[in-house]
C-alpha positions as CSV (number, residue, x, y, z in Angstrom):
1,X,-245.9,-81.3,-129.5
2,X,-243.0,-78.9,-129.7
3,X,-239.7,-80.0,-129.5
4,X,-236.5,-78.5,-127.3
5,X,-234.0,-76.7,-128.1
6,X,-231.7,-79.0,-129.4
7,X,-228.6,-76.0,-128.8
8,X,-228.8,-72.2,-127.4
9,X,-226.5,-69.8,-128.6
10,X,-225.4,-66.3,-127.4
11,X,-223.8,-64.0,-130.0
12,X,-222.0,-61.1,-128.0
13,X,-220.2,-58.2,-129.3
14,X,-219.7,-54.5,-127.7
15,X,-223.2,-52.7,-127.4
16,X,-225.4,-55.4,-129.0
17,X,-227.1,-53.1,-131.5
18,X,-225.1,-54.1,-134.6
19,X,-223.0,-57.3,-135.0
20,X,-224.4,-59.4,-132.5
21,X,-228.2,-58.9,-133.4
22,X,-227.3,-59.3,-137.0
23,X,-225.7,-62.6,-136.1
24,X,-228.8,-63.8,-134.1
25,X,-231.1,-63.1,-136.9
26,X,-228.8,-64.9,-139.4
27,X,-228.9,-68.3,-137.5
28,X,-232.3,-68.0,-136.4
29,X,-232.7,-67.6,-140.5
30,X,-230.9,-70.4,-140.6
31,X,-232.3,-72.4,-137.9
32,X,-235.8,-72.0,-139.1
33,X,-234.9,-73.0,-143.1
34,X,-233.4,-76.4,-141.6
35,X,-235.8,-76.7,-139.4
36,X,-233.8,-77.2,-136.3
37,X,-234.9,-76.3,-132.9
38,X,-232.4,-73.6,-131.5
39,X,-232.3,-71.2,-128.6
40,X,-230.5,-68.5,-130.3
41,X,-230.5,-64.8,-128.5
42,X,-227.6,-61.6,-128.1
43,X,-225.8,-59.6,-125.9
44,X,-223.3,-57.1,-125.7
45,X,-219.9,-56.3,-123.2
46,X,-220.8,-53.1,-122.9
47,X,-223.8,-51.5,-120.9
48,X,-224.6,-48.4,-123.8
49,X,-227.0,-49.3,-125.3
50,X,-229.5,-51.8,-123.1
51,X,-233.3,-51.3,-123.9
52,X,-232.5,-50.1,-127.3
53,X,-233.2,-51.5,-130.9
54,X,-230.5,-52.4,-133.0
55,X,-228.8,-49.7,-135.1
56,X,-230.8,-48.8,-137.6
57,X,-228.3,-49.7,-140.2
58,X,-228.3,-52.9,-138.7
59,X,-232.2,-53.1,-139.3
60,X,-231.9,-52.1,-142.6
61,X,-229.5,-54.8,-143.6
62,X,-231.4,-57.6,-141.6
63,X,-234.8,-55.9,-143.7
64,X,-233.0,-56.4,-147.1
65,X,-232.8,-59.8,-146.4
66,X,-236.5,-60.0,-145.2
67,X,-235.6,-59.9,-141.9
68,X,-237.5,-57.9,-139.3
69,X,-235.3,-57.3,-136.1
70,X,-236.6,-54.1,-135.0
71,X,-238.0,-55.6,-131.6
72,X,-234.5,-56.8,-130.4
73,X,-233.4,-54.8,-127.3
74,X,-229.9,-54.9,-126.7
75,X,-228.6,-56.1,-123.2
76,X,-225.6,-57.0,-121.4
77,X,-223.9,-60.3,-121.2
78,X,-224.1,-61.4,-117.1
79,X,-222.8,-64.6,-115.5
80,X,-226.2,-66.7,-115.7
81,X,-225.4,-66.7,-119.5
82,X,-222.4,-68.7,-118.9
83,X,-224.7,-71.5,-117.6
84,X,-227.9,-70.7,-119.3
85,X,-226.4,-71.0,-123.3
86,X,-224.3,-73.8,-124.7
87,X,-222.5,-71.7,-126.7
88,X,-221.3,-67.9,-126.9
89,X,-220.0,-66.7,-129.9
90,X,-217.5,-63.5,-129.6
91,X,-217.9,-61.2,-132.7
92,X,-214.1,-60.0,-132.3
93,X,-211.0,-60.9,-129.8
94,X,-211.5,-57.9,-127.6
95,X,-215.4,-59.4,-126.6
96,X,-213.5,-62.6,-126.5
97,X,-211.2,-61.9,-123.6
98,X,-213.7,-59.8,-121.9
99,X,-216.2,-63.1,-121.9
100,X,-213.2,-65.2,-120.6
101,X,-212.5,-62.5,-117.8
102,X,-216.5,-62.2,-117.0
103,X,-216.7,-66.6,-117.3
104,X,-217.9,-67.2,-113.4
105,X,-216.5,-70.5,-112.4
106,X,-218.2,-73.6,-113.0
107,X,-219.1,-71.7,-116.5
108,X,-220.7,-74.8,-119.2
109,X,-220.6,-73.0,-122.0
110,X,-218.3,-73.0,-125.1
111,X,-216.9,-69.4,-126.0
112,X,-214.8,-69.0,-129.2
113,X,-214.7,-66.5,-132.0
114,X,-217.8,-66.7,-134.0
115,X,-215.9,-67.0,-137.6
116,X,-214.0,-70.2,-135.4
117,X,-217.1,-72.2,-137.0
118,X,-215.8,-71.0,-140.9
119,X,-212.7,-73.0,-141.1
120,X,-211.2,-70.8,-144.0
121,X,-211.9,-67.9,-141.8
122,X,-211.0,-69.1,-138.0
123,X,-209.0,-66.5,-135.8
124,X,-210.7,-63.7,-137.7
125,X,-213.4,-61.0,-136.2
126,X,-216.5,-60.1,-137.8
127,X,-216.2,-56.3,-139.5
128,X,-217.3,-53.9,-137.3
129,X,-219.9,-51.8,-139.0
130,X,-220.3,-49.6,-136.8
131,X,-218.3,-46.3,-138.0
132,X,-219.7,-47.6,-141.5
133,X,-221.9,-47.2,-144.1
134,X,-224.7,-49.3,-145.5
135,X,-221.4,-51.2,-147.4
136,X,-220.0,-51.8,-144.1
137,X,-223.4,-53.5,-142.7
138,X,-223.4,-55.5,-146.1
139,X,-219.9,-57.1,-145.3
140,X,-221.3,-58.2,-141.8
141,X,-224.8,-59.7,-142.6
142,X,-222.1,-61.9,-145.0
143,X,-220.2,-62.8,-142.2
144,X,-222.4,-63.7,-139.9
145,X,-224.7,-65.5,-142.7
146,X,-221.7,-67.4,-143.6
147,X,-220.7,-68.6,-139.9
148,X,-224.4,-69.4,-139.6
149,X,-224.9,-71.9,-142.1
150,X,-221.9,-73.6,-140.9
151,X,-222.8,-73.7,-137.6
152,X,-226.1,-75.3,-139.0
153,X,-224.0,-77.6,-141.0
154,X,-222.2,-78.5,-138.3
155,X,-225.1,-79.3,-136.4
156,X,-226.6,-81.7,-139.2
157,X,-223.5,-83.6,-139.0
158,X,-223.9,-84.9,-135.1
């Protein structure tokens, strides 16, 4: 018998083709090698980009890692979210205060900054590779592997 998710997550940034899906695949990464049971899924702000895969930088990063995210279809954040995840990770301040403006009332879930969960980083945004090279998609997928595993740690701990 298959157990529940024990949390869902919601990593947003602007278009959801490059920080966002990198995010989801580190945690799910993460998730899976601990073996806990999470919901974890992305979004983006902005409306660009729905239906399409992430960037292709973005695939490559995720790929050196063994990662295949090339069926991920980007979408935009809506209000069911705010009820539907426990969690929603901004990548930067700007998604940030765009999730707190599009927060419906009687929202449940959490929203902070994703690197919030790296002590040593908190109040920071994840890079934004997008104007970038393959260098650029590097410093992310360290980013977002790093707030990952402590999320994961965090979890282990309750």
């Amino acid at each position: 018998m298959q157990s529940s998710p024990a949390l869902s997550v919601l990593f947003v940034c602007l278009g959801n083709i490059c920080r966002s899906p990198l995010a989801e695949a580190a945690l799910r990464e993460a998730a899976g090698a601990a073996g806990l049971p999470l919901l974890v899924d992305s979004a983006g702000t902005g409306s660009w980009h729905i239906g399409h895969p992430p960037d292709p930088r973005a695939r490559a990063e995720a790929a050196r890692h063994g990662i295949d995210i090339g069926s991920y279809r980007a979408r935009q954040v809506t209000p069911d979210d705010f009820l539907r995840f426990d969690r929603i990770y901004a990548l930067d301040r700007s998604n940030l205060s765009d999730l707190q403006e599009l927060a419906p009332a009687g929202a449940t879930a959490q929203v902070a900054l994703l690197l919030d969960a790296v002590p040593a980083l908190a109040g920071r945004s994840v890079a934004d590779p997008y104007h970038g090279d393959a260098a650029h998609f590097a410093q992310t997928w360290q980013e977002v592997t790093l707030a990952a595993r402590h999320i994961i740690d965090a979890l282990r701990q309750t």
